[in-house]
TORNU-425569 format. One record per residue: x negated, y negated, z of N, C-alpha, C in turn. Coordinates in steps of 0.2 Angstrom, whole numbers, plus 5000, padded with zeros to 4 digits. Layout:
residues N
XYZXYZXYZ
...
This chain:
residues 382
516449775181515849745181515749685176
515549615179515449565176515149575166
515349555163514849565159514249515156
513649555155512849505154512749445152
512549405153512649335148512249345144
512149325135511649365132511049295132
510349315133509949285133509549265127
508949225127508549195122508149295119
508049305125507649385124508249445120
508949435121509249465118509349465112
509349395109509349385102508949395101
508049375103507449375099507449465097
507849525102507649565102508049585095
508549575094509049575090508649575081
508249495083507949495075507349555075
507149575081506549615078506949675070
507749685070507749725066507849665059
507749615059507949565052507049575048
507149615044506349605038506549585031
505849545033506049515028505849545020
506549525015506449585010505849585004
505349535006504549534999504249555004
504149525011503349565013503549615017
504249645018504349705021504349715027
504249655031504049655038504549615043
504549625049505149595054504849525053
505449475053505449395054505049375059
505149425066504849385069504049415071
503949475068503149475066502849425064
503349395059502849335055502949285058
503449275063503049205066503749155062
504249205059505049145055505149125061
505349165067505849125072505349065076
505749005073505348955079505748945087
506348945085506748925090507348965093
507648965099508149025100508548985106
509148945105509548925111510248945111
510348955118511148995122511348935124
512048905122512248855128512848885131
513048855136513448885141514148915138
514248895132515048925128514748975126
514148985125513549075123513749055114
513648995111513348975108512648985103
512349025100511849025097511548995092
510948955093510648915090509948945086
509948965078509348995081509048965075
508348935076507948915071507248945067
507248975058506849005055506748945052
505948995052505448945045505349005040
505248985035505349015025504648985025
504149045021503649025019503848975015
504148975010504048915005504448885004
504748835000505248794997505448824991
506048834991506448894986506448964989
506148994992506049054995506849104991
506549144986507149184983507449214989
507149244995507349284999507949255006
507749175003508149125008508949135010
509249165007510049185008509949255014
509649295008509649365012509349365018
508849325021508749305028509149285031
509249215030509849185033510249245036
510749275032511349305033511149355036
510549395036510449445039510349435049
510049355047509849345054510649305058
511049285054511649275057511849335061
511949385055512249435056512049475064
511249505064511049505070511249485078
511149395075511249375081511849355083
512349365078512849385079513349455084
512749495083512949565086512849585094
512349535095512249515103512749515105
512949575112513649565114513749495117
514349475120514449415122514349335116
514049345111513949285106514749265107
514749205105515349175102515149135097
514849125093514649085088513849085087
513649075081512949065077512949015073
512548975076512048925067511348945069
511248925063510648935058510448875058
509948875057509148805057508748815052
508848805045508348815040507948785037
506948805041506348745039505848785034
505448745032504848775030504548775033
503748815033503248825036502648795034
502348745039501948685035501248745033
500948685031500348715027499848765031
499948745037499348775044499548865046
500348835045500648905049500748955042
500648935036500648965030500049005030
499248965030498648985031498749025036
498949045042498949095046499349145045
499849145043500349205041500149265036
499549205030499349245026498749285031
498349265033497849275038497849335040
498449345046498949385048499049455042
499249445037499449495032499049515030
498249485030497649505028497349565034
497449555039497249585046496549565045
496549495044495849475046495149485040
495649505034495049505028495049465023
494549405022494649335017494849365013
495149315010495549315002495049344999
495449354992495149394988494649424988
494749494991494549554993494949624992
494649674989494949714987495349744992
496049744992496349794996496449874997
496049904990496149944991495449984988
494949984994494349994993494150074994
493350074995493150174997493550195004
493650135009493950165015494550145015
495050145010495950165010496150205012
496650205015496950295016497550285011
497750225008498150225004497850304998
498350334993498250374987498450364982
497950344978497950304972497750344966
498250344962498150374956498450334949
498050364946498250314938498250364934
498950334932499150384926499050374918
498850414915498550374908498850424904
498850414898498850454892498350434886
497950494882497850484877498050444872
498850434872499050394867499850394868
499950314865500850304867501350354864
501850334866502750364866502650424868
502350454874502150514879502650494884
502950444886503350454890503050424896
502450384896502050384905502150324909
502550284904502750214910503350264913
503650304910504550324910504350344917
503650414915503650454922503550424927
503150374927502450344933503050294936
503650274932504150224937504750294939
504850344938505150384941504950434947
504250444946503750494952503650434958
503750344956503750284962504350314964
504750304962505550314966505650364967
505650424967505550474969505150494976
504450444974504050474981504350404987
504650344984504950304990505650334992
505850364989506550394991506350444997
505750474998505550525003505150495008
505350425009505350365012504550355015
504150345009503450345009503450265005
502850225008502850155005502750164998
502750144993502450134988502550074983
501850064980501650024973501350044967
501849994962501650024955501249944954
500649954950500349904947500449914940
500649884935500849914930500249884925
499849904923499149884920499349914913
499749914911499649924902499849854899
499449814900499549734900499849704893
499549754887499749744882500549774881
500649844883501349864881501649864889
501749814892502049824897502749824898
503049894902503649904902504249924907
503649924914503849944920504449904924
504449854923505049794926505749794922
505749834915506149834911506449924916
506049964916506250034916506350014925
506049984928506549974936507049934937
507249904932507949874931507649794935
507149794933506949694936507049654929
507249684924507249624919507849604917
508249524919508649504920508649444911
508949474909509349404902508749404901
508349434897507649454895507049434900
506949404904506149404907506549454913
505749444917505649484922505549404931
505849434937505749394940504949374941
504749284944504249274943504049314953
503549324954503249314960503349274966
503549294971503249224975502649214977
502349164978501649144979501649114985
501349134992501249084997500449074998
500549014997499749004996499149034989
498849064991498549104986498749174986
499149214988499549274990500049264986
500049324981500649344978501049404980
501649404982502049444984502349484977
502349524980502649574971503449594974
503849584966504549604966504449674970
505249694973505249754976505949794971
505849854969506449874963506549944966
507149964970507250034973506750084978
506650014982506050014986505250024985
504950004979504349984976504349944972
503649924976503549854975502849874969
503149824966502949814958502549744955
501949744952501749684950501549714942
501649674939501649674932501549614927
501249604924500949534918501649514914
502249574915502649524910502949494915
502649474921503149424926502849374927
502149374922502049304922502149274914
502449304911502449294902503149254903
503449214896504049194896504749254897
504549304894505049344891504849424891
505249484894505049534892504649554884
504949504879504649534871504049494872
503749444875503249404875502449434873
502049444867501749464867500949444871
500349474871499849464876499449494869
498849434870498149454865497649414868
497549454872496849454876496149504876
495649494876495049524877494949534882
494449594882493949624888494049564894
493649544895493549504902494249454905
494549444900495249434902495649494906
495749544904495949584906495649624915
494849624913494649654918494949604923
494849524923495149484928495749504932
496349504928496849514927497049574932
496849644931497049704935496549694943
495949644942495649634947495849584953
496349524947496749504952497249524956
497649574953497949614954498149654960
497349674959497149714967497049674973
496749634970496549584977497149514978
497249504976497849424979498549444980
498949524974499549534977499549574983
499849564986500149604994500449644994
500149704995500449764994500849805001
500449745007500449795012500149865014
500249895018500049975021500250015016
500050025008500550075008500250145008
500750205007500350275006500250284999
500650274995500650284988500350214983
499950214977499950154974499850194968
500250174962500350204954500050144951
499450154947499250134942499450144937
500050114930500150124922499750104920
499350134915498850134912498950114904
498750084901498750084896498550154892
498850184886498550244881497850224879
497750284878496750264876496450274882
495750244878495150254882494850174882
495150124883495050064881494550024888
494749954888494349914893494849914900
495349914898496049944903495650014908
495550074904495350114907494950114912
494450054908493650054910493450014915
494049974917494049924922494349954927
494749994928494850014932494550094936
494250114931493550174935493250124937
493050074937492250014940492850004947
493349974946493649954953493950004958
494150054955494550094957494250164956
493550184957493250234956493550314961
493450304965494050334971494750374969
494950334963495850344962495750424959
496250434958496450504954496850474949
496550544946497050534937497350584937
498050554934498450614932498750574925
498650654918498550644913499250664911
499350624906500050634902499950674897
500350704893500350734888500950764885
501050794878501650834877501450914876
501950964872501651014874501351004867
501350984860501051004855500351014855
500151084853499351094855498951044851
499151014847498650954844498850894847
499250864853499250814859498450844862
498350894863497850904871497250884867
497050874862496250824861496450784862
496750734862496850654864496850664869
497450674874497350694880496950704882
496350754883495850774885495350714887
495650654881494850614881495050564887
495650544887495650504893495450524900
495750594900495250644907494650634907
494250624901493350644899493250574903
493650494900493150434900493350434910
494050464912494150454920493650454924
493450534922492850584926492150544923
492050484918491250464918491450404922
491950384925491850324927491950354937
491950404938491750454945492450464948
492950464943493650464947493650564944
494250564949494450644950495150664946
495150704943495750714938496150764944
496750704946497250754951497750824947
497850804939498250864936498550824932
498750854927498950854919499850864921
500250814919501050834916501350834909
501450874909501850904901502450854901
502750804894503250784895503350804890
504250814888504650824881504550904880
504450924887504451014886504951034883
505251034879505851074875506451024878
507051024874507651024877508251064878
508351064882508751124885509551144880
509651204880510451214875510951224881
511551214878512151234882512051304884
511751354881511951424884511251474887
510851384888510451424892509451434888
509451414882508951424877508651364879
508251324876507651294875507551294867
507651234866507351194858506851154860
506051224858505451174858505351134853
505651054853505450994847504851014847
504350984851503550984851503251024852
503551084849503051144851503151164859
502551204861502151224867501551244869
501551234875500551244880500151184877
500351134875499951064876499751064883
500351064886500251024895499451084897
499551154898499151204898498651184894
498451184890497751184888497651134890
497751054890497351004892497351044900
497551064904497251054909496751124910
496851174905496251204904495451174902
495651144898494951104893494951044900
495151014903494850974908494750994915
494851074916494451134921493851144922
493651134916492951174913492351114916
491851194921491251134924491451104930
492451114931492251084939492251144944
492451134947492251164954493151214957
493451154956494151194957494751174949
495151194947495351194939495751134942
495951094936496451064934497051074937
497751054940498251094940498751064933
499151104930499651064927500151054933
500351004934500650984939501451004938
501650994932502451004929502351004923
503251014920503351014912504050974914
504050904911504850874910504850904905
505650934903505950934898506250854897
506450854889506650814885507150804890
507450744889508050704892508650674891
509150654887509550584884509650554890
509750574897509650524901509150494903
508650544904507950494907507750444902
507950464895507750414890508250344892
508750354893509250304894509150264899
509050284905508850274911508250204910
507850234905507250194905507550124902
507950114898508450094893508850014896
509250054903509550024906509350014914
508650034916508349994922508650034929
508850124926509250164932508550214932
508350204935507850284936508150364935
507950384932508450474931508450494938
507950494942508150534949508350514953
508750454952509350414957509850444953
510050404949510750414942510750484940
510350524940510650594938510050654940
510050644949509850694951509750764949
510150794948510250834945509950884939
509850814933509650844928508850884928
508750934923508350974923507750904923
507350864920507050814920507050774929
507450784931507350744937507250784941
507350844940507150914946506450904945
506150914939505550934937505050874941
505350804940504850744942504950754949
505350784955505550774960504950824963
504950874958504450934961503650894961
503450884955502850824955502850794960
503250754961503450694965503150734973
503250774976503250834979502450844984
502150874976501550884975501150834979
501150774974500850724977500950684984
501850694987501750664995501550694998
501650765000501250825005500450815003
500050785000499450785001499250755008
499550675010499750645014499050595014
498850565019498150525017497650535022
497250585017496750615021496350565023
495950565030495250555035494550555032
494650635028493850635027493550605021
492850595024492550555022492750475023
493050465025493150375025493050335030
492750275030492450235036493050245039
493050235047493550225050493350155056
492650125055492650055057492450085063
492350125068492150145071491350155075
491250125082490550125083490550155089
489750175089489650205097489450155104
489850155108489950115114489150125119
């Protein structure tokens, strides 16, 4: 039986599998592929447009769309055709990835089905950027979207701990138009203030209404896409960071850091207190630096124990169903290292007692899945 000559439909079909690796989406959803020609030697000509000039992603497209149209049975050959996309077809792309809601606009309003939780602590060296970029990876490993916005503006450290920070800074963003695309690190995609600074060590002194801007833009111009999951790090305290984000983000859930030492759980507690006056719902308290484990089996409690338990005893009180402690990470030398050198502990060492512990968390929070009730669903009576 003769075999098929391969068609303009055969390749196009071919790039549906090419996405592109910032906004996440097939090429030819976004409208890359302008051009597709067979000549009779079955030749392939194929023509992309790149939102920008310089487009960091511009390699890994390319070759991924050779490669495709390469795979087409019958091909003999591929060239590639590489243009920008003028300013019209830009304005529409963004358009298109808004699903039709003007620029800045919260993306992630009362009717999200996204689940959004912010993670806070009382007070630094608790361990909550470590956990908040490992329970990401973790819940994207279980092949669930997700975003970190890393809102501790002042002590920011999330791009260092997802291994985006190269020869000291962190990559800048791409911008298409007024749309900022956020780096993607082990399949979560990430936006962070040190990626607009020179340098990871680059210090930040700003004020209240700076700040509020800044997490507000945050929400509203980077492109987060669908996702299920979205992690806010929070700065420690009870600050304007906090308090900007119960105004925006009233909706979210808190999940409270802590260690076990019972004099952690009144600091602790207070960031629970300031979450719940700003109408957000405390999802559960995690205990970090639970003991470190011995060779023969014991438990060396450095920092004591029942910190993580009582905070979420004292932040039970009054409501309607208690607090859960969600987990206890034990102390780590790799999770510490991990954070160190930009490996996540539950990639690189699965295994260990620390990355069972956040995987369980981790757990917790995807089987909630993204509940219906109560939420607009845009729907009217006909």
């Amino acid at each position: 039986m003769p075999e098929t000559a391969p068609s303009k439909s055969h390749i196009y079909n071919a790039l549906t599998r090419v996405i592109d690796p910032e906004i996440r989406r097939p090429i030819t959803e976004l409208n890359m592929v302008s051009h597709i020609e067979v000549d009779q030697a079955r030749h392939a000509t194929v023509d992309i447009k790149l939102t920008i000039v310089g487009c960091p992603a511009a390699d890994t497209i390319e070759r991924d769309v050779r490669e495709a149209t390469a795979s087409v049975p019958g091909i003999s050959g591929v060239s590639i055709n590489v243009s920008i996309m003028s300013k019209d077809e830009r304005k529409a792309l963004t358009a298109k990835l808004r699903g039709g809601k003007p620029a800045r606009v919260m993306q992630f309003g009362a009717d999200t089905l996204t689940r959004i939780y912010a993670v806070t602590s009382g007070k630094g060296g608790v361990g909550k950027s470590t956990l908040t970029a490992n329970l990401a990876v973790a819940l994207a490993e279980r092949g669930l979207a997700v975003g970190i916005v890393d809102a501790d503006v002042y002590g920011f450290s999330i791009p260092g701990i997802l291994g985006l920070v190269v020869d000291g800074a962190a990559p800048r963003p791409t911008r298409v138009d007024d749309m900022i695309l956020p780096p993607v690190a082990y399949g979560v995609k990430v936006i962070s203030i040190g990626m607009f600074v020179e340098s990871s060590s680059a210090a930040v002194a700003w004020r209240g209404p700076m700040l509020h801007r800044t997490i507000q833009q945050f929400l509203t111009d980077v492109y987060f896409g669908d996702l299920d999951v979205l992690l806010l790090d929070l700065p420690p305290g009870t600050g304007d960071v906090a308090i900007s984000v119960g105004q925006l983000l009233p909706h979210a859930e808190v999940i409270v850091i802590t260690t076990p030492q019972p004099a952690a759980a009144d600091v602790a507690e207070r960031s629970g207190v300031v979450a719940r006056q700003t109408g957000q719902k405390i999802f559960g308290v995690v205990e970090n630096m639970a003991g470190l484990p011995q060779p023969d089996g014991s438990v060396l409690e450095l920092f004591g124990s029942g910190g993580g338990a009582e905070v979420a005893r004292r932040l039970s009180a009054g409501q309607d169903t208690p607090v859960e402690r969600l987990g206890s990470v034990p102390l780590s030398v790799a999770l510490r290292s991990g954070g160190d050198t930009g490996e996540p502990l539950v990639l690189s060492h699965p295994d260990d007692p620390a990355a069972l512990a956040i995987r369980s968390i981790a757990e917790k929070m995807a089987t909630r899945g993204r509940g219906l009730a109560g939420r607009k669903l845009g729907l009217s009576p006909s």
